[in-house]
C-alpha positions in Angstrom: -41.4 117.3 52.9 -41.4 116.6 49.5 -39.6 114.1 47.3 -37.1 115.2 44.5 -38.5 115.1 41.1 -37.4 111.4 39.0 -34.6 112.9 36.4 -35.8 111.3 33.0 -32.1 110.9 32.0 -31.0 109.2 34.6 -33.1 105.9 34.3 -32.1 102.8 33.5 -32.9 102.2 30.2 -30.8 98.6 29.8 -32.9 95.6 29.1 -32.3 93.4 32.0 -31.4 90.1 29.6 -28.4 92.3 28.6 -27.1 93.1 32.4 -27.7 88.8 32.9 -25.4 88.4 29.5 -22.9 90.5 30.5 -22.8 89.2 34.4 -23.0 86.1 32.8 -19.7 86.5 30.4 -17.8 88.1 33.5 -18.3 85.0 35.6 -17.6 82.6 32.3 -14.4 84.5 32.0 -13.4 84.8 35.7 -14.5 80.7 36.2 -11.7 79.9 32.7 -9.0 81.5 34.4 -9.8 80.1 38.0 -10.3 76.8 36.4 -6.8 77.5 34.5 -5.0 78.5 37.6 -6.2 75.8 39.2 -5.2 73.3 36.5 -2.0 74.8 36.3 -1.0 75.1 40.1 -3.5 72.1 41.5 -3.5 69.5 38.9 -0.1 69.9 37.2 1.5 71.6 39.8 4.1 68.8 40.3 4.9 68.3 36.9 5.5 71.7 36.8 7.8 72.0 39.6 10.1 69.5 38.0 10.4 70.6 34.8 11.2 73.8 36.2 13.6 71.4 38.9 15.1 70.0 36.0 15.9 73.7 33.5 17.4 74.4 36.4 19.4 71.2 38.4 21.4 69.1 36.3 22.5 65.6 37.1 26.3 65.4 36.6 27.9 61.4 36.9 31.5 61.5 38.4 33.5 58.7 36.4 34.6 55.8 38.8 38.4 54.9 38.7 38.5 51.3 37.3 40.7 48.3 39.2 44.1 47.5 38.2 45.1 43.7 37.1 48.7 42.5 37.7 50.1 39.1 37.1 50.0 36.1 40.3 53.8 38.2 41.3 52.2 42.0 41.1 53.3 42.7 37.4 51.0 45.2 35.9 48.9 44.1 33.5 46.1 46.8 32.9 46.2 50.1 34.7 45.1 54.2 34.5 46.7 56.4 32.8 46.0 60.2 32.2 45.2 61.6 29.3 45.5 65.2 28.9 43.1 66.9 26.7 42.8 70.6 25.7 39.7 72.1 26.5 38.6 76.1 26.0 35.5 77.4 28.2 33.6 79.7 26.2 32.7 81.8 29.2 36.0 82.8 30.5 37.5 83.8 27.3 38.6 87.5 27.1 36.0 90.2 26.1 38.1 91.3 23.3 37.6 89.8 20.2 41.5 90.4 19.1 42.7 89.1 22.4 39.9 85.9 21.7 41.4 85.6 18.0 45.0 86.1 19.9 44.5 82.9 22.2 43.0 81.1 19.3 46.6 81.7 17.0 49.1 80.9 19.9 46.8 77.8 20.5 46.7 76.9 16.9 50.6 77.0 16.4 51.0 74.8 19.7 48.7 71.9 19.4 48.1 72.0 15.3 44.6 72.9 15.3 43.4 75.3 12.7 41.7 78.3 14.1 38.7 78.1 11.4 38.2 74.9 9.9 34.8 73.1 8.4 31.4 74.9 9.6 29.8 72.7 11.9 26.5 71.4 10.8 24.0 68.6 10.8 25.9 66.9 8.1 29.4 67.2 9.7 28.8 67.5 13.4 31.0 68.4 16.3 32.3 65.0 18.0 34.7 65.4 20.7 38.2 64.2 19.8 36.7 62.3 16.3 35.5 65.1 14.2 38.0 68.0 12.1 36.4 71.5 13.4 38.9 74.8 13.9 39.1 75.8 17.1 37.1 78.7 16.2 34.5 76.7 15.2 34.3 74.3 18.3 34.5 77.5 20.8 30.9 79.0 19.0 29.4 75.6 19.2 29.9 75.7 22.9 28.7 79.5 23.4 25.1 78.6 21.5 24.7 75.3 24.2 26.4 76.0 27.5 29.0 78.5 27.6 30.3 77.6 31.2 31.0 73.8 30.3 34.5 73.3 28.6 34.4 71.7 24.8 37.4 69.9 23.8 39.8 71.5 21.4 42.4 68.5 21.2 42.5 65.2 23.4 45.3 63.3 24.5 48.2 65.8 24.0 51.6 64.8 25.2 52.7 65.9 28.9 54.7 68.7 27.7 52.0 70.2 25.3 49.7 70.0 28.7 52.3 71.5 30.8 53.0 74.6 28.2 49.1 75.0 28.3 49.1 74.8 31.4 51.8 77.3 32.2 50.0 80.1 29.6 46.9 79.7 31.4 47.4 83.1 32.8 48.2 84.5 29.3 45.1 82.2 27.8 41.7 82.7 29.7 39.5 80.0 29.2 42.3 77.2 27.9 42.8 74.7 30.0 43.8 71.0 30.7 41.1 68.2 31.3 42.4 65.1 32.6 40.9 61.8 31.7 41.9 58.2 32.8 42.5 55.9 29.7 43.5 52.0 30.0 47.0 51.1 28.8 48.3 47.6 29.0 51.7 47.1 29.8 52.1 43.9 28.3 50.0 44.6 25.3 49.9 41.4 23.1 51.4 38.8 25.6 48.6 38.7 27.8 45.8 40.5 25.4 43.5 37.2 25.0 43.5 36.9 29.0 43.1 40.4 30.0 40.9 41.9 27.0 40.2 45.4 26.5 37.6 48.1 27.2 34.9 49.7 24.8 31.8 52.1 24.8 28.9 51.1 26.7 26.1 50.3 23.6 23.0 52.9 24.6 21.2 49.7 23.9 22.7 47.9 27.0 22.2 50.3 29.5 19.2 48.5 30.8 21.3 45.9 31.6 21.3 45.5 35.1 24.8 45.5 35.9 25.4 48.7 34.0 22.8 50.5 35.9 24.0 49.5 39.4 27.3 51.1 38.5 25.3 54.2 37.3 27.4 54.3 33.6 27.1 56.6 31.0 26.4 55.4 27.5 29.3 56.9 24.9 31.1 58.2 27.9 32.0 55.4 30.3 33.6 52.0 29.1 33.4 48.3 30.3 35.0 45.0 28.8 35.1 43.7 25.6 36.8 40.8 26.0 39.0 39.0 28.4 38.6 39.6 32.1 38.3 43.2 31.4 34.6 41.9 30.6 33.7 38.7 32.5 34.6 40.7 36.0 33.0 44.1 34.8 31.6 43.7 38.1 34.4 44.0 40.0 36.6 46.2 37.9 34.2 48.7 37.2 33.3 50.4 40.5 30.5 52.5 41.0 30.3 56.0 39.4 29.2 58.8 41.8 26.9 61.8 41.2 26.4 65.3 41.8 23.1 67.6 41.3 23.6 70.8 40.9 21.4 73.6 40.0 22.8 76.0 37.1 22.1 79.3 35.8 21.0 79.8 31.7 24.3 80.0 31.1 25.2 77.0 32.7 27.4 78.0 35.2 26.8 76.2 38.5 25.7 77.6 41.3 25.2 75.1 44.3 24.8 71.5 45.2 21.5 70.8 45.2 21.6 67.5 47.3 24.5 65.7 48.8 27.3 64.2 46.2 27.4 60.8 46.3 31.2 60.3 45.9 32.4 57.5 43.5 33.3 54.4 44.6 36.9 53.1 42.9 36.7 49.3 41.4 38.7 46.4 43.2 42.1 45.4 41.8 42.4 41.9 40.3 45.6 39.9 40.6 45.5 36.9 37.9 47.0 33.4 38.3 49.3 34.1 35.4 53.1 34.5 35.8 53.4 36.6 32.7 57.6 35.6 32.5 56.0 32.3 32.2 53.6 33.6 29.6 56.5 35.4 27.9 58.5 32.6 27.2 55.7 30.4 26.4 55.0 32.5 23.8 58.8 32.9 22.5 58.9 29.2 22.3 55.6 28.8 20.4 56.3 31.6 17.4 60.0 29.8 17.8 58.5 26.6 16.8 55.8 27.9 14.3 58.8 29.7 12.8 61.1 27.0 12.3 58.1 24.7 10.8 57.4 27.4 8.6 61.1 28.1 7.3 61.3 24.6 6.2 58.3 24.3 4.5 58.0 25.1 0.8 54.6 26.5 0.1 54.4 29.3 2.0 53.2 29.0 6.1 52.2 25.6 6.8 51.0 26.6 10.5 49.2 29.9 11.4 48.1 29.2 15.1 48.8 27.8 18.3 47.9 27.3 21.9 50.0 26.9 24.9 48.4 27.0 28.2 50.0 25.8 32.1 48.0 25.1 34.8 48.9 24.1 38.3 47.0 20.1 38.8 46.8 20.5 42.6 45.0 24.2 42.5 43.3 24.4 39.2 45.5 28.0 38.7 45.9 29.1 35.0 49.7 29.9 35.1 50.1 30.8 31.4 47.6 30.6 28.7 49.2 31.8 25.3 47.0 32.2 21.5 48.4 32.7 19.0 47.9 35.0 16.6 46.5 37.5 19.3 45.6 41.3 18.7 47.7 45.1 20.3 44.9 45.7 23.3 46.5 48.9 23.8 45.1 50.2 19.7 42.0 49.9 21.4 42.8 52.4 24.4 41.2 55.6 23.5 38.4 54.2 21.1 38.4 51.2 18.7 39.4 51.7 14.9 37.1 50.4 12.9 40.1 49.5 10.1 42.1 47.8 12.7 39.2 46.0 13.9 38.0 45.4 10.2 41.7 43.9 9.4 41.1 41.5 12.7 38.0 40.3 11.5 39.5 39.6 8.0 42.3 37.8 9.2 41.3 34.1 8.4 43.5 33.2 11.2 40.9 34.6 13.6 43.3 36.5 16.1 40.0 38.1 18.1 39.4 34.2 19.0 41.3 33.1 22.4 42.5 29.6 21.2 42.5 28.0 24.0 39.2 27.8 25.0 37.1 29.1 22.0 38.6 26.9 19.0 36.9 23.3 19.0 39.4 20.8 17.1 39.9 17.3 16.8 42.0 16.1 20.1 43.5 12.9 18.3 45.6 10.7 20.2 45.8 12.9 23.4 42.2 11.7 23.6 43.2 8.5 24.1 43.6 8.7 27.8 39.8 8.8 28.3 39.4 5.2 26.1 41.9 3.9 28.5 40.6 5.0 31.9 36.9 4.0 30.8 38.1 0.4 29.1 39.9 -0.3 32.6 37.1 1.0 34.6 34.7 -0.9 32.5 36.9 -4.1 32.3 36.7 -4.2 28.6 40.4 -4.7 29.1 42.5 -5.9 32.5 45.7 -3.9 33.3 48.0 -7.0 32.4 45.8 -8.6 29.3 47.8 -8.6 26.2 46.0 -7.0 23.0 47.7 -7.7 19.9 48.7 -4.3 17.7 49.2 -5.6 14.1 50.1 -2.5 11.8 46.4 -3.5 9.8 43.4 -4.5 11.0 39.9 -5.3 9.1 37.1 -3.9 10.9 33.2 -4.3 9.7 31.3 -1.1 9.2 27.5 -1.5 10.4 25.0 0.7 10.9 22.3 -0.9 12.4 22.3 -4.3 14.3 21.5 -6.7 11.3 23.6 -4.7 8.7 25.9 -7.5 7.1 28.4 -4.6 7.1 31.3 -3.2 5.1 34.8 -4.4 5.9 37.0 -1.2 6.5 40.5 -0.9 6.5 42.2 0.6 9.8 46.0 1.1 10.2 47.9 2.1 12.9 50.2 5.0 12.8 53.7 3.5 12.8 52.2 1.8 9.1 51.5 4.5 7.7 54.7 4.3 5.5 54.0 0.1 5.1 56.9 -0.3 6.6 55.9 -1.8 9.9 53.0 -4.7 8.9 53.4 -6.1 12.4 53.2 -2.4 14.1 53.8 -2.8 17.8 53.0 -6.6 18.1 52.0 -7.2 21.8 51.0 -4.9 24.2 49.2 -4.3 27.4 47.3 -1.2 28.1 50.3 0.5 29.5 52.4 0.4 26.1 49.4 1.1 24.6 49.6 4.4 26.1 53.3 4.6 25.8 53.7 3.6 22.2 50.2 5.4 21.3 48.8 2.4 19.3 46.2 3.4 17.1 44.9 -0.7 16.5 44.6 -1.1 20.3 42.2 2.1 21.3 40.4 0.9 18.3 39.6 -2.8 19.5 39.3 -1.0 23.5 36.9 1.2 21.8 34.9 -1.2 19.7 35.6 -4.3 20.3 37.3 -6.8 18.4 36.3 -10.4 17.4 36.9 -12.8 20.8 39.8 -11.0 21.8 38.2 -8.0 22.8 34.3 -9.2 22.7 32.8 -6.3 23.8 34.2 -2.4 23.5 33.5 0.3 25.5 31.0 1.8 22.8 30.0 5.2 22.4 27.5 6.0 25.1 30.7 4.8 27.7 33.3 6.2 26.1 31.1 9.7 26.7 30.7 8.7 30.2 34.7 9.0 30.9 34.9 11.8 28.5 32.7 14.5 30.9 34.2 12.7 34.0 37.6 14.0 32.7 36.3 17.4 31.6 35.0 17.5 28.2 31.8 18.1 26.1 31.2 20.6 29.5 32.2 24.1 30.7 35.1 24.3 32.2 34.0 27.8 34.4 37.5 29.7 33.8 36.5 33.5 34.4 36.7 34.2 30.3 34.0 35.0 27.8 33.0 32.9 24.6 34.2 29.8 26.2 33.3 26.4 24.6 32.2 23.4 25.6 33.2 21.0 22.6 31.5 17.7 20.9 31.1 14.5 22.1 28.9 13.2 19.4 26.5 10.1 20.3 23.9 8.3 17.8 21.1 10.8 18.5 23.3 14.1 17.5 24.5 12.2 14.5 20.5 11.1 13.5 19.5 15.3 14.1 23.1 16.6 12.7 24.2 14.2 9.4 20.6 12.7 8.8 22.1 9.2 9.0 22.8 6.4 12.0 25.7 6.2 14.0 27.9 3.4 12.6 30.3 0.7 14.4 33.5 3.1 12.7 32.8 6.0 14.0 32.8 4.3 17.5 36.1 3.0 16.5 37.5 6.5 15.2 36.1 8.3 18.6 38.3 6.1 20.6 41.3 7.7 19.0 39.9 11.7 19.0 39.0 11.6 15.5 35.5 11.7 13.7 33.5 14.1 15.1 34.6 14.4 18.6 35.5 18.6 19.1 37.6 19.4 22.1 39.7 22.6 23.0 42.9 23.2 24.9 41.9 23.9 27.9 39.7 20.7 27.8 42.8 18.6 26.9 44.9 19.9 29.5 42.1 19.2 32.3 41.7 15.8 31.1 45.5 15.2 31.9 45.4 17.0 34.8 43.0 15.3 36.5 45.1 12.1 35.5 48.0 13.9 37.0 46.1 14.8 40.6 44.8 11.3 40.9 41.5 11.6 39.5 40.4 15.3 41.5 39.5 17.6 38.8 40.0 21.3 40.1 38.2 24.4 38.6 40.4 25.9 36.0 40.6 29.8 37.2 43.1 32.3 36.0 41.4 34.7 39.6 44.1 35.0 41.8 42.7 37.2 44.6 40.8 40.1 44.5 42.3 43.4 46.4 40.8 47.1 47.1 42.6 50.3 46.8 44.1 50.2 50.1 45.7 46.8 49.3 43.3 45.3 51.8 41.9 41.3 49.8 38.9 41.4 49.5 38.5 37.7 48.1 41.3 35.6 48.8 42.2 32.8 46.7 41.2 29.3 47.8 41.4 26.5 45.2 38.4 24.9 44.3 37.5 21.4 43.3 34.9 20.3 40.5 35.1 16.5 41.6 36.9 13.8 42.3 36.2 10.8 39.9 37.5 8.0 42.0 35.2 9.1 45.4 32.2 11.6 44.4 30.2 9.2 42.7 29.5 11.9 40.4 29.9 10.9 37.1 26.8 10.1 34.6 26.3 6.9 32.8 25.5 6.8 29.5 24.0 3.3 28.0 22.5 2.5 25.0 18.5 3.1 24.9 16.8 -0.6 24.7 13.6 1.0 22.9 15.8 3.2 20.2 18.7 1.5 18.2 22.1 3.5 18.0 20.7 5.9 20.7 22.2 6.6 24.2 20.7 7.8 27.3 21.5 8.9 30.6 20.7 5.7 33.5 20.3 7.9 36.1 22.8 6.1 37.9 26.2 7.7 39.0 29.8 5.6 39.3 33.8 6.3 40.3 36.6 5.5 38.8 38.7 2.7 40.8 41.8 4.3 41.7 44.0 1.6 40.7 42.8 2.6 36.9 44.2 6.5 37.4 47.6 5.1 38.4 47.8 2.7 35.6 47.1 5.5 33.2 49.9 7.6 34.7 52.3 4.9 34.1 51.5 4.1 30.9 51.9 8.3 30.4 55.5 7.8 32.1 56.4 5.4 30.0 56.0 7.2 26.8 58.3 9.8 28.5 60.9 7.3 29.1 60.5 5.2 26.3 57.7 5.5 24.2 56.7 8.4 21.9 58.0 11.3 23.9 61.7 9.6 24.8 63.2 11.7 22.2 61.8 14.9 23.3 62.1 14.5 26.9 65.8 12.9 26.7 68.2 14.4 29.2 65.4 16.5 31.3 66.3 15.4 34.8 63.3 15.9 36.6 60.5 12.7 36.4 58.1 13.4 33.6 54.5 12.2 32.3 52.9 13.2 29.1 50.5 11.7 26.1 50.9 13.0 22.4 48.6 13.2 19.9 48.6 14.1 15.9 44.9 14.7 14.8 43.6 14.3 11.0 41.3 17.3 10.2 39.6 18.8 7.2 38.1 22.2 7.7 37.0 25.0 5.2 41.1 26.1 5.3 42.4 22.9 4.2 39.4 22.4 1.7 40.3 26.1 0.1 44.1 24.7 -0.1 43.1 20.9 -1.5 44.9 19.3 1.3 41.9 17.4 1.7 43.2 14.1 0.6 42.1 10.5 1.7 44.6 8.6 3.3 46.5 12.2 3.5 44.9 14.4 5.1 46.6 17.1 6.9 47.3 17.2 10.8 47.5 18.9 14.2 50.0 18.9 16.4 49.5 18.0 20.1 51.3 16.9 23.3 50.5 17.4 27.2 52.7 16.5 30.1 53.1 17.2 33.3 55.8 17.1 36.2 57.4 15.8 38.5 55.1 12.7 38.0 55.0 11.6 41.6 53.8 15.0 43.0 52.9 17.0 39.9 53.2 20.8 40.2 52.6 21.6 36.4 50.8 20.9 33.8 51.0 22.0 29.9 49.7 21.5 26.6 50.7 22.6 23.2 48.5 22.9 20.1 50.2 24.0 16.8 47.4 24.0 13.8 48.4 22.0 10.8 52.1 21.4 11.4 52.3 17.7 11.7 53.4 14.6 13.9 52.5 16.4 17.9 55.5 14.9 19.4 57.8 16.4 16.7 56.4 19.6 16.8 54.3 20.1 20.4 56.8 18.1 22.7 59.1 20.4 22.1 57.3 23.4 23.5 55.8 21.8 26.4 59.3 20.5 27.4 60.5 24.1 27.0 58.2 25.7 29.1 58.4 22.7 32.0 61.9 23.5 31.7 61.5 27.0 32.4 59.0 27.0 35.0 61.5 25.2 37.0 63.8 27.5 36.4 62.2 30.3 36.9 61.3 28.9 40.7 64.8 28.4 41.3 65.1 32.3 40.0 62.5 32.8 42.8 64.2 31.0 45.3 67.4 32.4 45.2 69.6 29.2 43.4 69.6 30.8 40.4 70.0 34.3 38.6 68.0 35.3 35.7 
């Protein structure tokens, strides 16, 4: 058998190279896209998956409802309300473009939204509820992003627009009513500086710890500004909850894509405050600013004023009243930048809680720390006669071998000339009683043989913290101050020049440079009142949940007790620096004997010292100090009342009652209006008065 002939034409006539080159590019090409694939569903597979996760889940945050605050008696102070706003989903609007253009005119006439009204661009966006769009315009701007979700047409209508709307939902596909809880604040003014108001969380803060634990939305959610509404954010604000769903293109949602996580409501405060307290402490302040300001000439003499109550035995904020103070409720829905503006303009400084953010010279109120640390010190014995001429000569030195200036120093009742002698003899009791100016200065600086030795500066700091000031106090309110108690060394860094023998003397009186605020003043006398136990000022009642359950009960706390803790500092001159002081590192009390002088000396000036006038006829047993304090800020600089030997004054007084088993404390502060017993007495016998009236209300002796 043979073998078939080779056919010539069907031999391979391709150079070998070629069929490597072409085998070659196949596999090139086949190894890109398996390399491809394999970056694609190996290497980035993950990162894949979630983008594709997140086009197609979406993370939606379920607003928490925020805690309530009432008053110490359940009076509501802050609460929810609902705010109806009209929305229109894109998606469930009729297919006909007249019955679309139908639903847009009946809206328009009800709610006063033009149907087509400024284009909506990069230079006018859309902003819900801020920005002028027609409703036209608004509805397309929702179609082109997510036709399913609802755009706001209008926001907080009135009930009955949102029940019409409601009602002609049948008639209007795709209008509807959004609900959304806004803060009102019942009280609004009254009790704006203690309660505060809400705001838009800053994008920049939502790092902030806090903010992130209670999962909140930046430009959505809001949290304090001011007040408690802010310093207990963390118990007021709940927890938001959240939902992840997965949506369609359109947005629509189509199923839960892990279990909701529901949100969890924020705790209910009840305050220490008893806001008729706070009510009529405030009618009797603007009563008394008014009345100083009708008689004088020149326009308003005084433009602020502090009253604040506090209960000695519990440290309990009962009223705390500034004035001028700010409408919380403007401040509701968003903040308005011209309202907010006008605040900020207002050289009064109404944003600024008085009581514990304004630092001002105390005066002669402060004189109830000189006294405590000259009989604790024994610059001065409890019956030792100090003489109180109307004048006394005292030598100004700044360092020890200065040869010294003689300075004049007057009391108060001289200030006319009318009384040379001023309050001849007294012992430390009428000291306090008659509020002699001559004796705090010798107690303070000494004074030839009589008094050889003062209690200096570096001591008379010592009883100042001991009784509450130059420190904290810890309320639960933002922006708090701690005042000035200057010594040598802050004068040195502060005026560039060394403490002088003067200003020891002025200190001892609450002039100079020694800052203090309200609050301050009114622990200071309070701690006098409680025989020397200094309780932490709160204005936290108790803290309740939803269900009315406490969750933190309240249970009166005490800072110290200055005649047993052995707690307070001592400050002594340094040996190595001159005009310096320096803590010893040793701790001291005050005897108790030294409290209960103090309160007798502040009896007296009830009964028959500075404060007999104001007190006369109040039948229950009374203690109090007064105080008129010599200033000169950049107000009274910008009027000229800057005037040696006439410069202008505050107006203080604090008292408590009854005096042998105090339950009330208060102090007044009225800016620039004069003589404190004259102007402050007043009020805080008016608002003793009335808190003892209003527990007989409670009690059932009285009607209101």
């Amino acid at each position: 058998m043979s073998l078939p002939e080779r056919n010539p034409n069907l031999e391979n006539t391709i150079a070998p190279w070629r069929i490597f080159a072409i085998g070659g590019f196949v596999l090139l090409v086949f190894g890109l896209y398996t390399f491809r694939l394999f970056t694609i569903q190996v290497v980035r597979g993950p990162e894949f998956v979630a983008r594709a996760a997140e086009n197609r889940t979406q993370e939606i945050n379920i607003q928490a409802p925020r805690g309530i605050i009432t008053d110490r008696n359940g009076a509501i102070l802050a609460r929810n309300v609902a705010s109806y706003n009209v929305v229109i989903t894109p998606a469930n609007l009729p297919d006909d473009e007249a019955d679309i253009q139908r639903v847009f005119r009946e809206l328009s006439a009800l709610i006063g939204v033009p149907v087509n009204l400024n284009e909506i661009s990069p230079e006018n966006p859309y902003v819900p509820c801020r920005s002028e769009h027609g409703i036209a315009q608004i509805v397309f701007y929702g179609e082109t992003s997510q036709p399913y979700a609802p755009v706001k047409v209008k926001c907080d209508v009135d009930e009955t627009t949102a029940r019409i709307v409601m009602e002609k939902s049948v008639d209007w596909p795709g209008v509807s009513i959004q609900i959304e809880p806004i803060r009102e604040y019942p009280t609004g003014g009254l009790t704006a500086d203690v309660v505060g108001y809400l705001g838009p969380v800053p994008a920049e803060l939502l790092n902030y710890d806090l903010y992130q634990q209670q999962r909140l939305v930046a430009n959505r959610d809001k949290v304090g500004y001011a007040g408690v509404e802010l310093s207990l954010q963390d118990i007021l604000g709940g927890t938001n909850g959240l939902r992840v769903v997965e949506r369609d293109v359109a947005g629509q949602i189509l199923r839960d894509v892990q279990p909701p996580i529901a949100p969890q409501p924020g705790n209910n405060v009840r305050l220490t405050i008893d806001v008729r307290l706070q009510e009529i402490a405030r009618t009797v302040l603007l009563d008394e600013i008014a009345d100083i300001n009708r008689r004088y000439p020149y326009g308003d003499r005084t433009t602020s004023g502090v009253v604040i109550a506090i209960s000695p035995k519990t440290g309990e904020i009962l009223a705390m009243v500034s004035y001028p103070s700010y409408e919380n409720n403007r401040m509701a829905r968003f903040i308005p930048a011209y309202y907010l503006e006008q605040l900020q303009r207002d050289g009064r400084e109404p944003l600024l809680n008085h009581a514990i953010q304004a630092e001002r010279p105390p005066g002669s109120v402060f004189k109830l720390v000189t006294a405590v640390g000259a009989l604790n010190e024994g610059v001065v014995t409890p019956d030792q006669w100090v003489k109180t001429p109307g004048v006394i000569y005292l030598e100004q030195k700044y360092y020890a071998n200065d040869p010294g200036k003689v300075q004049k120093f007057v009391d108060w009742i001289y200030d006319d000339g009318a009384h040379p002698e001023g309050f001849g003899q007294l012992q430390i009791r009428g000291c306090i009683q008659n509020s002699s100016n001559v004796c705090f200065y010798k107690l303070a600086g000494g004074y030839k043989d009589e008094i050889p030795e003062g209690l200096n500066i570096c001591r008379l700091k010592t009883y100042a913290e001991a009784l509450g000031y130059n420190n904290y106090s810890g309320i639960e309110l933002p922006g708090e101050e701690d005042g000035l108690i200057p010594s040598p060394t802050w004068k040195r860094i502060t005026q560039g020049e060394n403490w002088a023998t003067g200003d020891t003397y002025i200190a001892g009186v609450g002039q100079g440079y020694v800052l203090v605020t309200p609050l301050q003043v009114l622990m200071s006398a309070a701690t006098i009142a409680n025989n020397g136990v200094l309780m932490q000022p709160t204005i936290v009642h108790e803290v309740v949940d939803g269900e009315g359950n406490v969750v933190t009960p309240f249970t009166p706390k005490r800072k110290w007790d200055i005649t047993h803790d052995n707690l307070i500092k001592v400050y002594a001159p340094r040996a190595s620096v001159s005009n310096s002081c320096q803590e010893t590192g040793e701790t001291k009390n005050v005897d108790p004997a030294v409290i209960k002088v103090v309160q007798e000396g502040m009896r007296l000036a009830v009964t028959s010292g500075t404060l007999k006038e104001t007190f006369e006829g109040f039948d229950i047993a009374a203690a109090g100090k007064t105080g008129t304090a010599e200033y000169c800020d950049n107000i009274a600089q910008s009027k000229g009342l800057c005037k040696p030997g006439n410069w202008p004054t505050h107006g203080w007084t604090v008292a408590y009652a009854p005096y042998d088993d105090p339950e009330i404390a208060v102090v007044a502060f009225l800016y620039n209006a004069g003589e404190g017993a004259k102007v402050a007495g007043p009020v805080v016998r008016k608002v003793i008065e009335n808190y003892f009236w209003l527990k007989s209300v409670d009690a059932g002796y009285e009607t209101p």
